[in-house]
C-alpha atoms as an extended CHARMM CRD file, in Angstrom:
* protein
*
        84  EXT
         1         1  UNK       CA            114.5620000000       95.5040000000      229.5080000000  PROA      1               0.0000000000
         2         2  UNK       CA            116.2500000000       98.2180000000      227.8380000000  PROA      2               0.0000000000
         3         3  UNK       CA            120.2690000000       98.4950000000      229.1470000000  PROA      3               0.0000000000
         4         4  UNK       CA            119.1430000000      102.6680000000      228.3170000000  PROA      4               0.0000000000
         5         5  UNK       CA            116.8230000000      104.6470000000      227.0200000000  PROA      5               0.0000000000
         6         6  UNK       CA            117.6680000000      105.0420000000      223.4530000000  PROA      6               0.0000000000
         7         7  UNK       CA            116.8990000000      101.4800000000      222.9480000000  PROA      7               0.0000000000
         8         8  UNK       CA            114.0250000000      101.6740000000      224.6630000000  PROA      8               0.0000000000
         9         9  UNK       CA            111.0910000000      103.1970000000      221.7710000000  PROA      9               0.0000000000
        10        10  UNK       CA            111.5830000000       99.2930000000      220.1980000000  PROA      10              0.0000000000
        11        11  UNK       CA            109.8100000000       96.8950000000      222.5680000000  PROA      11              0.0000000000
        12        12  UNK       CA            107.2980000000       99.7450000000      222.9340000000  PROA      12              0.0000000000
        13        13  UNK       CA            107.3190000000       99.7150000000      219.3870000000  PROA      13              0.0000000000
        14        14  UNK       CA            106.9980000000       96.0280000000      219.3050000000  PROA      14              0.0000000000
        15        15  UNK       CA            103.9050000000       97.0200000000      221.6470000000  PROA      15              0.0000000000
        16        16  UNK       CA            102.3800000000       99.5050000000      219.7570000000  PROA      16              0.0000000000
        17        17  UNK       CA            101.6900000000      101.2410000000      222.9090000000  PROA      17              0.0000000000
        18        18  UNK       CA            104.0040000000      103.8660000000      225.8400000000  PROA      18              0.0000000000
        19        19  UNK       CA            106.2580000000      101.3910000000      227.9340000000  PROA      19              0.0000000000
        20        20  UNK       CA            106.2850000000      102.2800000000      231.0280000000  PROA      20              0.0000000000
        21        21  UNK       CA            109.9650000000      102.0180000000      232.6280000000  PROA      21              0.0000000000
        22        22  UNK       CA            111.3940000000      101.6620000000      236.4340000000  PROA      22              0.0000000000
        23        23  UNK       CA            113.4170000000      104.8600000000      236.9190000000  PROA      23              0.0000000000
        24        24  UNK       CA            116.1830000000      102.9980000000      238.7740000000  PROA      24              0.0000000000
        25        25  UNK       CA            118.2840000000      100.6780000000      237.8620000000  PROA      25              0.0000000000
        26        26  UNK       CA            118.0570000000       98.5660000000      240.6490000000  PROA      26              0.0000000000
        27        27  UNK       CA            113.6820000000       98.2170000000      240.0940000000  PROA      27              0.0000000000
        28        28  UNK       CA            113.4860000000       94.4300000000      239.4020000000  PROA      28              0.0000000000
        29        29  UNK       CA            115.7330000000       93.4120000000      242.9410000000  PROA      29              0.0000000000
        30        30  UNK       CA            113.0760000000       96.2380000000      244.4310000000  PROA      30              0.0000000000
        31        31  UNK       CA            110.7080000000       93.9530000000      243.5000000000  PROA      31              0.0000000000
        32        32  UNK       CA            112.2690000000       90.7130000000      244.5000000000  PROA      32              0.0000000000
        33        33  UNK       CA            112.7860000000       91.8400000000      247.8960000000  PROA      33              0.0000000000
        34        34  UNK       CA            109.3890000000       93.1200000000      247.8060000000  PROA      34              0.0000000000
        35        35  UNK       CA            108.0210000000       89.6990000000      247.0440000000  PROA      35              0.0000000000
        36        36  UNK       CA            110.2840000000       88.1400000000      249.9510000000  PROA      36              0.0000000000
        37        37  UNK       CA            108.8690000000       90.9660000000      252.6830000000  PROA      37              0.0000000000
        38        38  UNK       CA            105.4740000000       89.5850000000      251.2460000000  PROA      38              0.0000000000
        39        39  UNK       CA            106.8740000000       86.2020000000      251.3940000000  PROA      39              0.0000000000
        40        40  UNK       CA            108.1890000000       86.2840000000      255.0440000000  PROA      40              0.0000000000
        41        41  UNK       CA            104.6500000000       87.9990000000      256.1390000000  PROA      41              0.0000000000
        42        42  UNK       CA            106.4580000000       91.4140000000      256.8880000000  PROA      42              0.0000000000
        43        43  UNK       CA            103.7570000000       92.7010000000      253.9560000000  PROA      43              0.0000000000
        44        44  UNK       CA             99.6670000000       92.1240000000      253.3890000000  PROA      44              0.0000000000
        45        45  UNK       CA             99.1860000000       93.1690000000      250.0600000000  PROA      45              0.0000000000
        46        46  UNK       CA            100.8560000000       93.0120000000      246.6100000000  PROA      46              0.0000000000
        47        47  UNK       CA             99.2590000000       96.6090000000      246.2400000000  PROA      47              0.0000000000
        48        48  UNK       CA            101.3390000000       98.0150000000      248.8530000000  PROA      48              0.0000000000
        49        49  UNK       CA            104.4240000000       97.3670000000      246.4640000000  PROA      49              0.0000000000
        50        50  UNK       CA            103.4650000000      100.8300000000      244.7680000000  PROA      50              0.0000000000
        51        51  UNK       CA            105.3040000000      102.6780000000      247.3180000000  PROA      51              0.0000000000
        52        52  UNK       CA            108.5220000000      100.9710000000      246.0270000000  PROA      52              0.0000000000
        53        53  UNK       CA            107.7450000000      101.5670000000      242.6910000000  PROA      53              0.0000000000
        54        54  UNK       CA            109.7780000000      104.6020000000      240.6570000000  PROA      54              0.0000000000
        55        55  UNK       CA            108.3980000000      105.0060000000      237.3550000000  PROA      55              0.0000000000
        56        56  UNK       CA            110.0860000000      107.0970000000      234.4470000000  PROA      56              0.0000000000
        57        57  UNK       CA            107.9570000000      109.1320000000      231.9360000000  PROA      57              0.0000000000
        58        58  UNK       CA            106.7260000000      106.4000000000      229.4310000000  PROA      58              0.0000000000
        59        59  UNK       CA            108.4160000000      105.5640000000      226.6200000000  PROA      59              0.0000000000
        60        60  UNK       CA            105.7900000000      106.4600000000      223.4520000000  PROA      60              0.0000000000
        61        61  UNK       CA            106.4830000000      104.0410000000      219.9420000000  PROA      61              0.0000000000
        62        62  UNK       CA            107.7670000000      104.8470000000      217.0060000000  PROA      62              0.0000000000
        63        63  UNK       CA            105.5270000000      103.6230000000      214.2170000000  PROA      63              0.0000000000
        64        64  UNK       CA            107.9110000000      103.8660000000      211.4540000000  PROA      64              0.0000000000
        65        65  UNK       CA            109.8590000000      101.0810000000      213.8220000000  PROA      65              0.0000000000
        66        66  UNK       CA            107.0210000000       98.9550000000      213.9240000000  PROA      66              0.0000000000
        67        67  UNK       CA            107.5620000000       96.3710000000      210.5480000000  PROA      67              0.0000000000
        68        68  UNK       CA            111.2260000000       96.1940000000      211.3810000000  PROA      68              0.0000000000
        69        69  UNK       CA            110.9880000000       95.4140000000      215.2280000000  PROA      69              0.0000000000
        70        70  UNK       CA            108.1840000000       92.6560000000      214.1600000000  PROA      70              0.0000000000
        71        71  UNK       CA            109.9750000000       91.0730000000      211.8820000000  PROA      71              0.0000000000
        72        72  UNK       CA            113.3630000000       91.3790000000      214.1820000000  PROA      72              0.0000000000
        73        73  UNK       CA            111.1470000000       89.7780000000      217.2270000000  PROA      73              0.0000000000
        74        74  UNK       CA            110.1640000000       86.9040000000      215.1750000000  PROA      74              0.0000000000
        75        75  UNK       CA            113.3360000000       86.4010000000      213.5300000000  PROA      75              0.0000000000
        76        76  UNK       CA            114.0030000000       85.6060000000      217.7750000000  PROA      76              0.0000000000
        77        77  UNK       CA            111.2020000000       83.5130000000      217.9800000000  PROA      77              0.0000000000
        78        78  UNK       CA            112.1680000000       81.2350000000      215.7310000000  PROA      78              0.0000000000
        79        79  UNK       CA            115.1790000000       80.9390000000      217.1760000000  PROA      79              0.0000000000
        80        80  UNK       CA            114.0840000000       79.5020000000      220.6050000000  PROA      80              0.0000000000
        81        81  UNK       CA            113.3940000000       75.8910000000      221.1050000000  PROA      81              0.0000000000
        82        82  UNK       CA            109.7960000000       74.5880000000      221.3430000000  PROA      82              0.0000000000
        83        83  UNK       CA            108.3350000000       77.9570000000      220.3170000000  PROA      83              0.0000000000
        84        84  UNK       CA            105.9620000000       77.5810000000      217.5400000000  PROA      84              0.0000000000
C-alpha cells in the first residue's frame, strides 16, 4: 500500500480501475484484530467487519501512467524468485 496519497494513482494505475484506500493508517491491524475477534468466536460473520472499515474517496488512474507503471511492475516481477 501506498506510504501517502500522492503515490497512490500508480497501483490504481497498474489496475486500470479507482483503488479504494483505508482512511486510517492503522486499517490492516483493524483487520487483523478483526480476524482474531472472529477467530476467538467473539464475531459470526466476516460481513460484520464493515463496521470497522474507514474507507477514503477512491483513488481514480491516471492513464498516461499506465505503460510506465506496467513496465515498472514487471521489471519487479522478474525480479522475484520462482515467478514466471
Amino acid at each position: 500500500m501506498p506510504s501517502n496519497l500522492a503515490e497512490a494513482p500508480a497501483p490504481a494505475s497498474h489496475a486500470l480501475q479507482p483503488l479504494a484506500m483505508v482512511a486510517v493508517p492503522e486499517g490492516a491491524a483493524l483487520g487483523a484484530a478483526f480476524l482474531a475477534r472472529m477467530a476467538a468466536g467473539l464475531e459470526t460473520s466476516i460481513n460484520d467487519g464493515q463496521r470497522w472499515a474507514r474507507w477514503s474517496a477512491p483513488v481514480e488512474p491516471r492513464h498516461d501512467w499506465a505503460e510506465a507503471v506496467a513496465e515498472r511492475y514487471g521489471r519487479w516481477r522478474e525480479g522475484l524468485p520462482g515467478v514466471p
